[in-house]
C-alpha positions as CSV (number, residue, x, y, z in Angstrom):
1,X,80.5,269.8,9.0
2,X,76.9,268.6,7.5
3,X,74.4,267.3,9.1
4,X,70.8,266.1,8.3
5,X,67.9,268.0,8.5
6,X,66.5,265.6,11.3
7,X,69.4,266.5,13.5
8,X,67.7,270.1,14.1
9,X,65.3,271.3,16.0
10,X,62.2,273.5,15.8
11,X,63.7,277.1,15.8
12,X,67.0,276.0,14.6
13,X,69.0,278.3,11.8
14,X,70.3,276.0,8.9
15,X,72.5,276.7,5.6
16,X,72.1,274.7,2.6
17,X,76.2,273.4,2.3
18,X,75.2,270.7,-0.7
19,X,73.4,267.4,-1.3
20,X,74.0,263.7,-1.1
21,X,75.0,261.8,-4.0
22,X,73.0,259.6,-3.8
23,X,69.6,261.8,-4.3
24,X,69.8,262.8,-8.1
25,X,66.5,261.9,-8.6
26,X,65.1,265.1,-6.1
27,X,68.0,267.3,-6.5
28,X,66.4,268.7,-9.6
29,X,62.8,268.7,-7.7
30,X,65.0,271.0,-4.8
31,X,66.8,273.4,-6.9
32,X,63.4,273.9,-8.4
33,X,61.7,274.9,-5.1
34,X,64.7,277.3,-4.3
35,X,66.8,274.7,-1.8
36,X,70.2,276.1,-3.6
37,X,73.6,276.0,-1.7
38,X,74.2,278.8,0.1
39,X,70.6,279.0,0.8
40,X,69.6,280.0,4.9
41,X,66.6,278.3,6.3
42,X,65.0,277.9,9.6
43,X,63.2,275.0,11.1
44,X,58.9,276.2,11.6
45,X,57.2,272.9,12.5
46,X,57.8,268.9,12.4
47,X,54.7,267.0,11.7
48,X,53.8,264.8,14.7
49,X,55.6,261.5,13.2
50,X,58.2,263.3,12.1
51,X,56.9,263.8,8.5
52,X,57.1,266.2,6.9
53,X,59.5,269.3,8.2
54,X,58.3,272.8,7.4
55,X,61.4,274.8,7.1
56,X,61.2,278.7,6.0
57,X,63.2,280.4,3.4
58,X,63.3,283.1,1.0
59,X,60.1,284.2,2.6
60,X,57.6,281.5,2.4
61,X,56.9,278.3,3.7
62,X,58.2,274.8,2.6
63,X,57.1,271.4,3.7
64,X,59.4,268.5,2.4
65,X,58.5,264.7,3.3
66,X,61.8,262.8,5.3
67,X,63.1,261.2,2.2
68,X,63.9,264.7,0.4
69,X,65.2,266.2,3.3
70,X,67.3,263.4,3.9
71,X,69.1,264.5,0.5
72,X,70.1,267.9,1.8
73,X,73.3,268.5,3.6
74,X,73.1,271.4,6.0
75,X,75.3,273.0,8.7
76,X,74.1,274.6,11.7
77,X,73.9,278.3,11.9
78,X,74.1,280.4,15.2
């Protein structure tokens, strides 16, 4: 089942199922930064509005504003 990002929580495991259709214009920006399918993250911070999220994956740190993360489909892990 896939969910948004903004449906997790801080400390929340994630996996990368796919993306939206409708968000061909930063699915090329996301493979680029290493947001592939298949791909586990975890949630490190939300900014106080909400944006942007600061997931973790593949060893660093990536912040990505509401609109992108909107894009990514994820299922819940653990």
């Amino acid at each position: 089942m896939a969910i948004n990002l903004k449906n997790l929580a801080v400390g929340d495991l994630g996996k990368i199922i796919g993306f939206e259709p409708t968000g061909k214009a930063y699915r090329k920006r996301l493979l680029a930064m290493g947001l592939t399918p298949g791909t586990e993250f975890s949630i490190t911070r939300f900014a106080p509005m909400g944006d942007p999220v600061e997931i973790k994956l593949r060893g660093f740190a990536l912040t990505l504003r509401r609109d992108e993360a909107a894009i990514l489909q994820i299922e819940k892990l653990g």
